[in-house]
BAKOLZA-486832 format. One record per residue: residue number from 1; residue in three letters; x, y, z of N, C-alpha, C in turn. Coordinates in pm, whole numbers, always signed. Atoms other than C-alpha are relative to their C-alpha. Example, Ala and Ser with C-alpha at 12.3 -4.5 7.8 and 13.67 -1.06 7.14 Angstrom:
residues 2
ATOM / k / r / n.px / n.py / n.pz / ca.px / ca.py / ca.pz / c.px / c.py / c.pz
ATOM / 1 / Ala / +89 / -119 / +0 / +1230 / -450 / +780 / +90 / +120 / +0
ATOM / 2 / Ser / -82 / -119 / -6 / +1367 / -106 / +714 / -77 / +109 / +73
//
This chain:
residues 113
ATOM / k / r / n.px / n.py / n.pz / ca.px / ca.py / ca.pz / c.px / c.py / c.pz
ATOM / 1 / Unk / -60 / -115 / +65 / +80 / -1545 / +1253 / -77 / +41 / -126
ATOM / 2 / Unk / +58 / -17 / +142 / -106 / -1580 / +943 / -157 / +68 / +8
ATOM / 3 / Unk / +98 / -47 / -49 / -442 / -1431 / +1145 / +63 / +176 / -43
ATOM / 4 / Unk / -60 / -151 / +53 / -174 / -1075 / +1145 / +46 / +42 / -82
ATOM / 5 / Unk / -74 / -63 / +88 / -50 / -1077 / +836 / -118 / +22 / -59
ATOM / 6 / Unk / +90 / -25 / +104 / -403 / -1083 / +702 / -48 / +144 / +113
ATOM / 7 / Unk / -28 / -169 / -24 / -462 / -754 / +946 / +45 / +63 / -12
ATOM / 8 / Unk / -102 / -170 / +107 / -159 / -566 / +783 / -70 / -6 / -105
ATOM / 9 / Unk / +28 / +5 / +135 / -296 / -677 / +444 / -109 / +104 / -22
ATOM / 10 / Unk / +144 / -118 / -14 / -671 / -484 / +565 / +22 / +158 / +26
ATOM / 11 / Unk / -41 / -116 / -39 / -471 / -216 / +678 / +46 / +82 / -150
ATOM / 12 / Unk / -60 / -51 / +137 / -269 / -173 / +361 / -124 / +40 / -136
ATOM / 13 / Unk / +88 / -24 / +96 / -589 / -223 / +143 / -91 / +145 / +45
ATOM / 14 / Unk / +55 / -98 / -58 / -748 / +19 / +377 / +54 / +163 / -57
ATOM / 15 / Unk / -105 / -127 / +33 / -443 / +298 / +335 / -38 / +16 / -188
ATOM / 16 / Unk / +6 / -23 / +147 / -463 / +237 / -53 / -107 / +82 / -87
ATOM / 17 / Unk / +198 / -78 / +46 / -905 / +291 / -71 / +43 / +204 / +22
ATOM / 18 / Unk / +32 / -152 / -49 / -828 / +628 / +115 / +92 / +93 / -114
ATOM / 19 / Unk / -80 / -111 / +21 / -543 / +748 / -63 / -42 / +22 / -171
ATOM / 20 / Unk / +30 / -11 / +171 / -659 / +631 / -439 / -153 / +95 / +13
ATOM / 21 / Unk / +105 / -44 / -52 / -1037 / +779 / -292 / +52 / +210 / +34
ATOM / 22 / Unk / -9 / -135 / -18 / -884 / +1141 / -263 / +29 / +58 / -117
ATOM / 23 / Unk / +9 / -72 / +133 / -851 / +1146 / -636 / -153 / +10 / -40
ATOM / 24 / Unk / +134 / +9 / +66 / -1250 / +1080 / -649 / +4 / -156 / -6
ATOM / 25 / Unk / +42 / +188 / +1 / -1433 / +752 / -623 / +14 / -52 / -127
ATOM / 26 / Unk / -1 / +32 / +168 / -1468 / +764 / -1038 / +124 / -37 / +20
ATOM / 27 / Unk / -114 / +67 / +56 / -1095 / +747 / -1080 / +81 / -111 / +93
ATOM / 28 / Unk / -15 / +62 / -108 / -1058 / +565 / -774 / -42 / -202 / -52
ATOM / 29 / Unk / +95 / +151 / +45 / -1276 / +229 / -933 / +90 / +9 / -163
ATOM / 30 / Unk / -84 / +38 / +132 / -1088 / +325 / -1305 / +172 / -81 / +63
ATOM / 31 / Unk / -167 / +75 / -49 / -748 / +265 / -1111 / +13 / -184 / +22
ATOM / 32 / Unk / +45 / +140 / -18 / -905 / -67 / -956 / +22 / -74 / -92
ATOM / 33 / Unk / +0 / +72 / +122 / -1005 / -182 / -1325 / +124 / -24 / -77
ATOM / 34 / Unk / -136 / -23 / +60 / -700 / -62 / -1484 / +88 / -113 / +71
ATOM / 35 / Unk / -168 / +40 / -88 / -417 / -224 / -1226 / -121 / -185 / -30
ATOM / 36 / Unk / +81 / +140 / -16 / -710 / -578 / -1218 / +35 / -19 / -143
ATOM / 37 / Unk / +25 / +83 / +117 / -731 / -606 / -1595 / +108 / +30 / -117
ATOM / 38 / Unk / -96 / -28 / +64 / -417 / -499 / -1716 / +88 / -27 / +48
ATOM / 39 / Unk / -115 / +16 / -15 / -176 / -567 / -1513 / -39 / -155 / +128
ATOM / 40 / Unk / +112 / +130 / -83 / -392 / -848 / -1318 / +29 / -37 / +134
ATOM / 41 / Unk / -10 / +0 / -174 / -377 / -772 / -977 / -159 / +39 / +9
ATOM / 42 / Unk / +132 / -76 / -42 / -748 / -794 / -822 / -8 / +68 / +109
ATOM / 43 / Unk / -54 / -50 / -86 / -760 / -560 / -565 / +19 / -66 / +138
ATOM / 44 / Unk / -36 / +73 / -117 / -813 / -827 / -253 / +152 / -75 / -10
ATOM / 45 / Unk / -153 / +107 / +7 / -465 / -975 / -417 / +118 / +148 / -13
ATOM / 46 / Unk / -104 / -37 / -11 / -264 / -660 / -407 / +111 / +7 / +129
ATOM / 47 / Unk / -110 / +3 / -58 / -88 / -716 / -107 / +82 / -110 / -5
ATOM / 48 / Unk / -122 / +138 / -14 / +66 / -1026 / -194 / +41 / +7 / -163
ATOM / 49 / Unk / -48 / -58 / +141 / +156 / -857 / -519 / +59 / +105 / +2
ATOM / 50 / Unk / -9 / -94 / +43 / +292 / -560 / -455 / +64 / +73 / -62
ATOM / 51 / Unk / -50 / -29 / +53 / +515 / -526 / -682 / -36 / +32 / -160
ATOM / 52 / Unk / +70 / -28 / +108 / +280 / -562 / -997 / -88 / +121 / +33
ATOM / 53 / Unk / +101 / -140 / +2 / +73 / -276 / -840 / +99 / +104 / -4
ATOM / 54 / Unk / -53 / -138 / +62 / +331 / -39 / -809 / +30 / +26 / -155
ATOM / 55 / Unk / -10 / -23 / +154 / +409 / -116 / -1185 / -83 / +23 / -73
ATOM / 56 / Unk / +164 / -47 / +28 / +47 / -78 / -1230 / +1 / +165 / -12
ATOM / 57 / Unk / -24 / -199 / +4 / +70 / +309 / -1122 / +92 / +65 / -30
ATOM / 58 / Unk / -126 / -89 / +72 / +381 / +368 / -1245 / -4 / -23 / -131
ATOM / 59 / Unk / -12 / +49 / +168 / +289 / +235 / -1641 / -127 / +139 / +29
ATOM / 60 / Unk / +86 / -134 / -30 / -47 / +485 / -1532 / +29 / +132 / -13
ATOM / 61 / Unk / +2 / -135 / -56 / +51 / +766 / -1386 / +159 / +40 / -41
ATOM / 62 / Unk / -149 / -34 / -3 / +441 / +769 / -1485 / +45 / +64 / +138
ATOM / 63 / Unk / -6 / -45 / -143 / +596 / +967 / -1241 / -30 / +57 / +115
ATOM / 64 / Unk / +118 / -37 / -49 / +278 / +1106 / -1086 / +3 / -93 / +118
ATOM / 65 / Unk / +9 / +137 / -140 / +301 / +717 / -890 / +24 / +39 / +92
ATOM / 66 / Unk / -65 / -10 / -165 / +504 / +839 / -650 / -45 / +67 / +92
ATOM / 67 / Unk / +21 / -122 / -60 / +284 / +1131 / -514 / -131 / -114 / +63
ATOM / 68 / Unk / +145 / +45 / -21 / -15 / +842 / -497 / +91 / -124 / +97
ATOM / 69 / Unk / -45 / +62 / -94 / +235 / +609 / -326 / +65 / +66 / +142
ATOM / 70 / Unk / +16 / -116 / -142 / +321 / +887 / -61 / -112 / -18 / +87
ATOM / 71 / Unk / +115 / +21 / -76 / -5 / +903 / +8 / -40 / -117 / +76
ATOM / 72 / Unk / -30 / +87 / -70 / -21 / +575 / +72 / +56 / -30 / +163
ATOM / 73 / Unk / -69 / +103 / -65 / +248 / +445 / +247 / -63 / +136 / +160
ATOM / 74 / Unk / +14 / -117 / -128 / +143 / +818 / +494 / -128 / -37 / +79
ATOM / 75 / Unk / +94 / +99 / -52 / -172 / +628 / +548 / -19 / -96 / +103
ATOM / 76 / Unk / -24 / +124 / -26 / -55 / +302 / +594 / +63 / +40 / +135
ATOM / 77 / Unk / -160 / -14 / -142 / +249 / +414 / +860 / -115 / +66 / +156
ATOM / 78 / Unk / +72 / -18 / -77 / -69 / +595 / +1060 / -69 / -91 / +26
ATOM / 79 / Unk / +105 / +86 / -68 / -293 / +330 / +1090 / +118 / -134 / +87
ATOM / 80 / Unk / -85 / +113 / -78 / -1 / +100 / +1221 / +75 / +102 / +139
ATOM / 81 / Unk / -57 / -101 / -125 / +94 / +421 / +1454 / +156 / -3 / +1
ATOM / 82 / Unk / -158 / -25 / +9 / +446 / +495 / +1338 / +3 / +81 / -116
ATOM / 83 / Unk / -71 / -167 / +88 / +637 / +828 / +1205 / +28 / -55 / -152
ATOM / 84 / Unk / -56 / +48 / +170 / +691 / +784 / +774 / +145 / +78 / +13
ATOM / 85 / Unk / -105 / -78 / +39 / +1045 / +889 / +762 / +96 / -42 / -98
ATOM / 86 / Unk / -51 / +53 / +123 / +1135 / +929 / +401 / +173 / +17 / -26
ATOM / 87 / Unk / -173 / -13 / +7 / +1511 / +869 / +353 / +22 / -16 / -146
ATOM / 88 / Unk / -105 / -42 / +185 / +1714 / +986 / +3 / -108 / +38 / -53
ATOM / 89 / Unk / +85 / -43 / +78 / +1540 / +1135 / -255 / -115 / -146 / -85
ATOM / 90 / Unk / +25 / +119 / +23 / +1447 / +805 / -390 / -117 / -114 / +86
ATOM / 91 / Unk / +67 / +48 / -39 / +1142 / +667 / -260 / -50 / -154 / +0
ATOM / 92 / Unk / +37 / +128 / +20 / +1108 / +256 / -242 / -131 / -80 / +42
ATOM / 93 / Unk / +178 / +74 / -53 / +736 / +152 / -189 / -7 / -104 / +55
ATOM / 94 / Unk / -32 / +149 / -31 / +786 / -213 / -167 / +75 / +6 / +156
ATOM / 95 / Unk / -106 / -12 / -141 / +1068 / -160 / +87 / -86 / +42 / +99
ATOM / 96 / Unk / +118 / -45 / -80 / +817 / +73 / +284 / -59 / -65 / +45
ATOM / 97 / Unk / +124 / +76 / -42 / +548 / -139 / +311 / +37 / -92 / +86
ATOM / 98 / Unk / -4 / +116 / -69 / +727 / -463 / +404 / +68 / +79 / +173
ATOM / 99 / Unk / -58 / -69 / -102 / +910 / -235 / +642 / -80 / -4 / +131
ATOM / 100 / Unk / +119 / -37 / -107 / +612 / -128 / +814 / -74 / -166 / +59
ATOM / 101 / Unk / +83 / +164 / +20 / +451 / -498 / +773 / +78 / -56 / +124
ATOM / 102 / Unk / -128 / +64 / -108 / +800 / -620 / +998 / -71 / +71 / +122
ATOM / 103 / Unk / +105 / -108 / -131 / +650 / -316 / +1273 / -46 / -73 / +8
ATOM / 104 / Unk / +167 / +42 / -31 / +295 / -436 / +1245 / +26 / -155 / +57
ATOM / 105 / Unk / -19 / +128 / -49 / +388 / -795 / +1289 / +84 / -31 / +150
ATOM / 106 / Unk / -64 / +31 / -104 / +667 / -772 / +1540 / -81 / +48 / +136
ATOM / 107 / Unk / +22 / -96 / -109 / +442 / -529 / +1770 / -147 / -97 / +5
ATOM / 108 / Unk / +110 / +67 / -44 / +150 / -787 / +1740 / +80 / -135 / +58
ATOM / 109 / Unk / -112 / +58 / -104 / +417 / -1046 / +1882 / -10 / -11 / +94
ATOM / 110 / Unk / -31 / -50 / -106 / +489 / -855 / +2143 / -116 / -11 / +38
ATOM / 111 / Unk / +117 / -3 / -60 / +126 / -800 / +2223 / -56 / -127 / +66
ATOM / 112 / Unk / +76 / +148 / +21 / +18 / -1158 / +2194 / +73 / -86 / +122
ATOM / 113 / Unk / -61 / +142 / -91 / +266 / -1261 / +2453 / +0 / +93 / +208
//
């Protein structure tokens, strides 16, 4: 199991490059530094952090985060091949992710057997 959780993790880091990468590679590598040396997540360790990274872009960007965690998680939910459907106004990242993570895992499961 621990072979697929490190393929959601590539996936997630994957979704993150593209979506922080559509502000520009410059602010794309400041975000990196920033969230690594301030809030000390390196970026191969944010998925088993992800709760210091969203606090990372949300001390950043204030409430800007949420438009860069959209992007995201709209990423993420495509490369695992499933619909993002955002429920309440209230957007939970964390929740999201592991959400999707439960998908990705249960549907490599299934595959594997």
């Amino acid at each position: 199991m621990a072979k697929n959780s490190d393929d959601f993790d590539k996936l997630l880091l994957s979704a993150i490059d593209e979506a922080l990468n559509s502000l520009g590679e410059s602010v794309k590598q400041s975000i990196y530094f920033h969230i690594e040396h301030k809030f000390n997540v390196a970026k191969d360790k944010i998925p088993k952090n992800l709760e210091a990274f969203q606090g990372g872009l949300e001390k950043i960007f204030g409430t800007g985060a949420c438009f860069i965690e959209i992007l995201i998680l709209k990423n993420l939910y495509s490369k695992v091949g499933l619909p993002l459907k955002e429920e309440g106004e209230q957007l939970e990242f964390v929740r999201y992710v592991n959400a999707v993570k439960e998908s990705f895992l249960k549907k490599m499961r299934v595959s594997e057997t």
